[in-house]
C-alpha positions as CSV (number, residue, x, y, z in Angstrom):
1,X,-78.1,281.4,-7.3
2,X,-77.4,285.2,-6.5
3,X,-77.2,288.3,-7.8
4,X,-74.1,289.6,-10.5
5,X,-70.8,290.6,-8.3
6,X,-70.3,294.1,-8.8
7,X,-66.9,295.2,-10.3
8,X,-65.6,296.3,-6.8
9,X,-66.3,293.3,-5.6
10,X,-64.8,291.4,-8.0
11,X,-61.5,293.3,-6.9
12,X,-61.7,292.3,-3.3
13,X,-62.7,288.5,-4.8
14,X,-59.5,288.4,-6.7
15,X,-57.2,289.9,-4.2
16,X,-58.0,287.2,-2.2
17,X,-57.2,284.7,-4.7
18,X,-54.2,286.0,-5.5
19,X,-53.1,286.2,-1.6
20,X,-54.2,282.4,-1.2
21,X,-52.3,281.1,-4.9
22,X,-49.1,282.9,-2.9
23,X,-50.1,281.4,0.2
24,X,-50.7,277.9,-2.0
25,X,-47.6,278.2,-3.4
26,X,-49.0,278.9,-6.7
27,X,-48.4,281.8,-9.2
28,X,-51.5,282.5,-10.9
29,X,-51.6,284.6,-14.0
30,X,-54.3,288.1,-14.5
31,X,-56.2,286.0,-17.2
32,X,-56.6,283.2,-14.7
33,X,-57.8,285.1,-12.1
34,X,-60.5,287.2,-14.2
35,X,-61.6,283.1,-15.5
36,X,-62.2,281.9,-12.1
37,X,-63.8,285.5,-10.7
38,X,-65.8,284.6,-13.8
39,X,-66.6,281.4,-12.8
40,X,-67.8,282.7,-9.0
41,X,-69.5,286.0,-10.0
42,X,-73.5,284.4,-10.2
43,X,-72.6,283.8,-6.7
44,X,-73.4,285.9,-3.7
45,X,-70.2,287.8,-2.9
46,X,-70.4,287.5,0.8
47,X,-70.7,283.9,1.0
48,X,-67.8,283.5,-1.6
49,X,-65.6,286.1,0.4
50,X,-66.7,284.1,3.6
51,X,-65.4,281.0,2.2
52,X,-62.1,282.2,0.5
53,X,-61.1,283.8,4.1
54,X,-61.4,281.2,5.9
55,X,-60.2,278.4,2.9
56,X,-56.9,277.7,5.1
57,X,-58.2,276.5,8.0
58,X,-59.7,273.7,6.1
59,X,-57.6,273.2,3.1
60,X,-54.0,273.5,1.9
61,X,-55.2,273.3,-1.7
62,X,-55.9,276.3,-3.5
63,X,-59.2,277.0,-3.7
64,X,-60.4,276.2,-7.5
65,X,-64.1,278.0,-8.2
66,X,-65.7,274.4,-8.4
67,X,-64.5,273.7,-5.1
68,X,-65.7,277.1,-3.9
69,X,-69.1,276.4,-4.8
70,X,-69.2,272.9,-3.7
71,X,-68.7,274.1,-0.5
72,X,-71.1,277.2,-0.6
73,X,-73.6,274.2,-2.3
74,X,-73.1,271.0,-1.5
75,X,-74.3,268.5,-3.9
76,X,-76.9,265.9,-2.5
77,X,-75.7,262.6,-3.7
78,X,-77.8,259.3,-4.4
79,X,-76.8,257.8,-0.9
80,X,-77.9,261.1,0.5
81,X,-81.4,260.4,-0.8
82,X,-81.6,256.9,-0.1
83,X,-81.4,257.9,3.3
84,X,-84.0,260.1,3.2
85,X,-85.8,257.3,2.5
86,X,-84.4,255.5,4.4
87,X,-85.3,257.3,7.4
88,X,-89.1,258.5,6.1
89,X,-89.9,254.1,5.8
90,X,-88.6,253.5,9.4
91,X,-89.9,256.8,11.4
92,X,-93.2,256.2,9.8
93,X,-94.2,252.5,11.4
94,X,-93.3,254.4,15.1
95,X,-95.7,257.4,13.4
96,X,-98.6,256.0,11.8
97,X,-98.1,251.8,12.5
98,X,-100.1,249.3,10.0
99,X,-102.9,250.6,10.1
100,X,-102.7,254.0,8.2
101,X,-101.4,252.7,5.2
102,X,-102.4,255.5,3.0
103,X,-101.0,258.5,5.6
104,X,-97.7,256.7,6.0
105,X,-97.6,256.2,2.0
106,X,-98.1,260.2,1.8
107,X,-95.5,260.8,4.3
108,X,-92.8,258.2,2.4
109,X,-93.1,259.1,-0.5
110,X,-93.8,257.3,-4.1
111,X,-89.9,256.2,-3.9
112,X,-90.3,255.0,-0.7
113,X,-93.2,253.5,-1.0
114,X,-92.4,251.4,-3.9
115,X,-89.6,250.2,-1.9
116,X,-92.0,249.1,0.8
117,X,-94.1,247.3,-1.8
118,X,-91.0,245.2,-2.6
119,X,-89.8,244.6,0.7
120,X,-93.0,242.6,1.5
121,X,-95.8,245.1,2.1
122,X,-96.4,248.1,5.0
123,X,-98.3,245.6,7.2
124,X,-94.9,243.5,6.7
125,X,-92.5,246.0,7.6
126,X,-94.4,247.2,10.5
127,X,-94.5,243.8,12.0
128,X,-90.8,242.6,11.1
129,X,-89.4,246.2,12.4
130,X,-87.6,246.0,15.3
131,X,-84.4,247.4,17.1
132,X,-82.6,244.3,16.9
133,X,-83.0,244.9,12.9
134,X,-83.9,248.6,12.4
135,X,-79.8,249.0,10.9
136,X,-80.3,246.2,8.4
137,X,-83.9,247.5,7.3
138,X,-82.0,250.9,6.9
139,X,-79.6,249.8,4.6
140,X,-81.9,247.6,2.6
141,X,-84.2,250.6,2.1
142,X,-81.4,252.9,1.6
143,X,-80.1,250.8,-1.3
144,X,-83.4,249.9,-2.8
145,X,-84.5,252.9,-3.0
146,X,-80.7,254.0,-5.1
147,X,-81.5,251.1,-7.3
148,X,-84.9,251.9,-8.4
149,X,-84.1,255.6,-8.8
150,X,-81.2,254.8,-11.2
151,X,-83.6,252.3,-13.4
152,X,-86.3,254.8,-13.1
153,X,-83.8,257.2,-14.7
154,X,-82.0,255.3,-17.8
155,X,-85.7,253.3,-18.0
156,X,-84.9,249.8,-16.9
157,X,-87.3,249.9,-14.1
158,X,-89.5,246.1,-13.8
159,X,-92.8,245.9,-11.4
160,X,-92.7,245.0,-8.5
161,X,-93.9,241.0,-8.2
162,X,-97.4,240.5,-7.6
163,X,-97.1,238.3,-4.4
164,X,-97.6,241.6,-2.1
165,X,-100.6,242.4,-3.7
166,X,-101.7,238.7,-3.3
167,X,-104.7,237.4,-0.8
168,X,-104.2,234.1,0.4
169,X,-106.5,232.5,-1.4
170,X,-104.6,233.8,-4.4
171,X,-106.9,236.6,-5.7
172,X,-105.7,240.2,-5.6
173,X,-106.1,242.8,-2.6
174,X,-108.9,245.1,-4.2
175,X,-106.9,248.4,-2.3
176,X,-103.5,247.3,-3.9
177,X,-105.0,247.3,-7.5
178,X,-106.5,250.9,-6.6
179,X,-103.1,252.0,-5.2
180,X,-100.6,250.1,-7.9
181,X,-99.5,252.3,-10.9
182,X,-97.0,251.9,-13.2
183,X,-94.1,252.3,-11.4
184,X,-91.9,253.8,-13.4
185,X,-94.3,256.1,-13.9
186,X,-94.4,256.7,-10.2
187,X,-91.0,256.9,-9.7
188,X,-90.3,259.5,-12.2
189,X,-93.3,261.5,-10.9
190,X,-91.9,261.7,-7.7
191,X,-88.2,262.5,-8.8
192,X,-89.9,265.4,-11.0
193,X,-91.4,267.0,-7.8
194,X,-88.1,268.0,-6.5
């Protein structure tokens, strides 16, 4: 993530742990302090000194190194990609509408697409989409797109049903079976990309 503290500034890293156990009400042995110095050293030592000085003004806790570097890195979290998604499906029908398909699949993403695909189709969404239900469209893609990531990942992913891809005279849309992969495949190509 950074560079090796150096051994100077691994003093001025522990003094300040040792100020905020006392301030904590904590006492904190020298083997304790060298493990958690240990435990922050990869880090860069001004954005670790940054966020021990100014630990109080959030938090009366003492500040344990995993805590440290959840702040200096928060971790993104399934719901925080859902709404990625969430929010690529819904800007796109404003940005391309249903007519560029193919652009707005590009823009969405394989994830995103897939949950497009499920939820009836582009052409689908881009008619059904409006303000009045923009919120519960959100959440649907939000938490489709959680679902399918999870089954992508222990492999309990199924296809998506073949109606979308279905013409009404009940033979398949030749630009669907072009498009349509396997989707696990799909899925896991697109979670690999990261």
């Amino acid at each position: 993530m950074g560079c090796k503290m150096t051994n100077e500034q691994k003093i001025q890293i522990s003094e300040i742990l040792m100020a905020r156990a006392e301030i904590s009400g904590r006492t904190i042995s020298k083997p304790a302090i060298r493990m958690m110095i240990e435990d922050l050293a990869d880090l860069p030592f001004e954005r670790v000194y940054a966020t021990l000085q100014a630990w109080g003004r959030t938090s009366a806790e003492f500040p344990h190194p995993a805590k440290v570097r959840e702040k200096l890195a928060p971790a993104e979290t399934e719901i925080d990609d859902g709404r990625d998604i969430a929010s690529k499906v819904i800007g796109a029908v404003a940005r391309f509408g249903s007519y560029q398909g193919e652009r707005a699949r590009e823009y969405i993403g394989e994830v995103g697409w897939e949950c497009v695909k499920r939820m009836g189709g582009w052409v689908g969404i881009c008619s059904e989409l409006s303000e009045d239900n923009k919120g519960v469209l959100f959440a649907q893609v939000r938490d489709l797109s959680m679902t399918l990531k999870k089954k992508s990942a222990n492999g309990t992913i199924a296809k998506a049903q073949d109606w979308p891809d279905m013409l009404p005279d009940g033979s398949r849309n030749a630009q669907s079976i072009e498009t349509r992969g396997d989707v696990a495949k799909l899925i896991s190509d697109a979670l690999n990309r990261k």
